[in-house]
C-alpha positions in Angstrom: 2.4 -3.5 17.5 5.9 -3.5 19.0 7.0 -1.2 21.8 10.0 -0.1 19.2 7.3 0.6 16.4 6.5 4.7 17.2 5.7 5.7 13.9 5.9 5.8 9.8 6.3 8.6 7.7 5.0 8.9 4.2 7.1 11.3 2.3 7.1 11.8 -1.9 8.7 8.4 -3.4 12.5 9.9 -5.5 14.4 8.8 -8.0 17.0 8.2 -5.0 14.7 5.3 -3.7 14.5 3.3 -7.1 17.5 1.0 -5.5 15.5 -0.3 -2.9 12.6 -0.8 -5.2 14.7 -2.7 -7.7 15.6 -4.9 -4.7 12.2 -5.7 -3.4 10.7 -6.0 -6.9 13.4 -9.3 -7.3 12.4 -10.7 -4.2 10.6 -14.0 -4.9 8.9 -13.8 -1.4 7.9 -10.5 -1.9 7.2 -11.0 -5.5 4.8 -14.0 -4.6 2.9 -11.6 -2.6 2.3 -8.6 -5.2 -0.5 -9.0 -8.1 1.4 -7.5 -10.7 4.2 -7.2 -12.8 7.1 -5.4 -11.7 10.4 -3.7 -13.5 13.3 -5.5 -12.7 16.4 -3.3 -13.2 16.8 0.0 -12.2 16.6 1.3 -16.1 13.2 -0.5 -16.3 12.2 1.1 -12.4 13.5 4.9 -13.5 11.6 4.6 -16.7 8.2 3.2 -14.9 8.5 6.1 -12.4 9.0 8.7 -14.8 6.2 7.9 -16.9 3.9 7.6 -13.4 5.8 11.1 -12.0 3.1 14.0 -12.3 0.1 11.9 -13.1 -3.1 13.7 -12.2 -4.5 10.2 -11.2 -1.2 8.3 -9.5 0.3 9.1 -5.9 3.4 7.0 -4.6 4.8 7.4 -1.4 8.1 6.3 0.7 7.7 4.9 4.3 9.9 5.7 6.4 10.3 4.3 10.1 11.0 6.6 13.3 14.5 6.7 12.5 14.5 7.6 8.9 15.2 4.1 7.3 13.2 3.6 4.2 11.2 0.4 4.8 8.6 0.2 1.8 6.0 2.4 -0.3 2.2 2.5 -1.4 0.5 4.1 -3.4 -2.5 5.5 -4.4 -3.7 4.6 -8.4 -6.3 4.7 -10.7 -7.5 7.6 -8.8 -10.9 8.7 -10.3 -11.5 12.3 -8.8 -15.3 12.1 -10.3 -16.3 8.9 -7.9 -13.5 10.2 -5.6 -12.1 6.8 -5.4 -8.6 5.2 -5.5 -6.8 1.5 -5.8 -4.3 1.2 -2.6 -1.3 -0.6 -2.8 1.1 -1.0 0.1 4.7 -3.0 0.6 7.1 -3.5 3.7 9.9 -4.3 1.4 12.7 -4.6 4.2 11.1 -7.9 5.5 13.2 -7.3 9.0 10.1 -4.4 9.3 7.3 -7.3 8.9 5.1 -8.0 11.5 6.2 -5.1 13.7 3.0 -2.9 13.1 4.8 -0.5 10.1 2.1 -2.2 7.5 -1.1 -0.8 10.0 0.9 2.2 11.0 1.5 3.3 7.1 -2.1 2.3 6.7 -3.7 4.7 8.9 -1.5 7.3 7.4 -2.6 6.5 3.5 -6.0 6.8 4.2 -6.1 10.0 6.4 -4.3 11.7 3.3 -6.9 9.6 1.2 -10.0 10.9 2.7 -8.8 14.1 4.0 -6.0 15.8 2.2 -7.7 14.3 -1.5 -11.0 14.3 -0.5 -11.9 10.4 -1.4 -14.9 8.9 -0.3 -13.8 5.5 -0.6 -10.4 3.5 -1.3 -10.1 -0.4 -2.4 -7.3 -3.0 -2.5 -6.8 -6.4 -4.0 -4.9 -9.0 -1.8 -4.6 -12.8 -2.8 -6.7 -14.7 -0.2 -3.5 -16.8 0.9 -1.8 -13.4 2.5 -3.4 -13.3 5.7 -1.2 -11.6 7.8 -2.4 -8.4 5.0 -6.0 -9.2 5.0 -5.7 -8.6 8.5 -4.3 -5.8 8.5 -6.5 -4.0 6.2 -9.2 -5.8 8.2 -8.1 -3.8 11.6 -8.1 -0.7 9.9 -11.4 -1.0 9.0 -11.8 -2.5 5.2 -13.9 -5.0 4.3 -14.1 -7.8 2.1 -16.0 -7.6 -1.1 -15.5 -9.8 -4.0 -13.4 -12.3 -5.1 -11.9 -13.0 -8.1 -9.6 -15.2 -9.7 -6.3 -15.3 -11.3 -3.4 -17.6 -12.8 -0.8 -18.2 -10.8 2.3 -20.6 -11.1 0.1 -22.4 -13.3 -2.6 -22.6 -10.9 -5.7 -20.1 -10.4 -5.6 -18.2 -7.2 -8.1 -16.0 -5.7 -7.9 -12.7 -4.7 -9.8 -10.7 -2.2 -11.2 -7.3 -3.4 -11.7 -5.1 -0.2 -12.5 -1.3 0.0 -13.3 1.4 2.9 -15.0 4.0 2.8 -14.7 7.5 4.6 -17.4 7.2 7.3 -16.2 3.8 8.2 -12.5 5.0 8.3 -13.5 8.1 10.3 -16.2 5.8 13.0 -12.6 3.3 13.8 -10.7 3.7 16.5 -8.9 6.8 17.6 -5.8 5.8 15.6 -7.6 6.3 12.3 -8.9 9.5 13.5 -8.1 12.7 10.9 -4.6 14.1 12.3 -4.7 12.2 15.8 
C-alpha cells in the first residue's frame, strides 16, 4: 500500500456520479475486466440506477479517496437476507488509483458494513482467473477460492474464479479487517 494511500470512504452512489460511471463502463481495459454487461450512455446508466435505487436486496456505494476524489464503486447484490449472503462487486475506475492499495482499502470497508452493519454471514465474488492483481486482493483480505466456472469470451471460453468469505474468517484476519478498527 502506498505511503499516500490513508484511506477510502464508501458513501451512497448519486445520480451526480453516473458521469464517471458512464466513463469507466466504455473503458475497454476496464471493460475486459468486468463479467457483465454494462449501460453505455448516461440515459442507459440513470435508467439502470433508478430501477436498482431502493431495492431491498441491492446496495451500491461510491469510493472516495482521502481527499474526496471519487475513484470507483462496489456493490453489494443479490443480497439474500434469509442465507444472509451477498454477491460483491468492486471497481477502481480512475486507473491512476490502481495498484495504490484503494482496491484492499475499499475491501475492508465493504465487508465490515457487510458483516456488521447488515448482519451477513458470508459474501462471494466472481473474478476471471486472468485478473490477478484482484484475486490477490480479495485473497489478502481473506477470501477464498471456491469454484470455477466458465464463460465466453471474445470468442473464446474463459474461466472465472468464484471466491466467498465468511464472517468468522473476516473477523480472525488481521487488525485491519477488524469491526471499526
Amino acid at each position: 500500500m502506498s505511503e499516500k494511500t490513508q484511506k477510502i470512504v464508501l458513501r451512497p452512489f448519486t445520480e451526480k456520479d453516473l458521469p464517471a460511471m458512464v466513463c469507466w463502463n466504455n473503458d475497454p481495459e476496464i471493460e475486459y475486466l468486468v463479467d457483465r454487461c454494462l449501460p453505455k450512455t448516461l440515459g442507459r446508466c440513470l435508467a439502470w440506477f433508478t430501477r436498482h435505487s431502493g431495492e431491498r436486496n441491492y446496495r451500491l456505494y461510491a469510493l472516495e479517496n482521502e481527499e474526496g476524489r471519487l475513484i470507483g464503486e462496489t456493490e453489494l447484490d443479490h443480497i439474500c437476507w434469509k442465507r444472509r449472503e451477498a454477491e460483491l462487486r468492486i471497481r477502481i475506475g480512475e486507473k491512476k488509483y490502481w495498484n495504490r492499495g484503494y482496491g484492499t482499502l475499499a475491501l475492508r470497508e465493504i465487508l465490515k458494513r457487510a458483516f456488521f452493519e447488515f448482519k451477513l454471514d458470508s459474501v462471494y465474488l466472481r473474478v476471471y482467473t486472468f485478473n490477478l492483481r484482484a484475486i490477490h486482493c480479495y485473497e489478502k483480505v481473506g477470501f477464498r477460492k471456491e469454484a470455477f466456472l466458465k464463460r465466453r469470451l471474445d470468442e473464446n471460453w474463459k474461466e472465472i474464479l468464484l471466491m466467498r468469505i465468511d464472517k468468522d474468517r473476516f473477523g480472525k484476519g488481521s487488525a485491519n479487517n477488524q469491526a471499526f478498527s
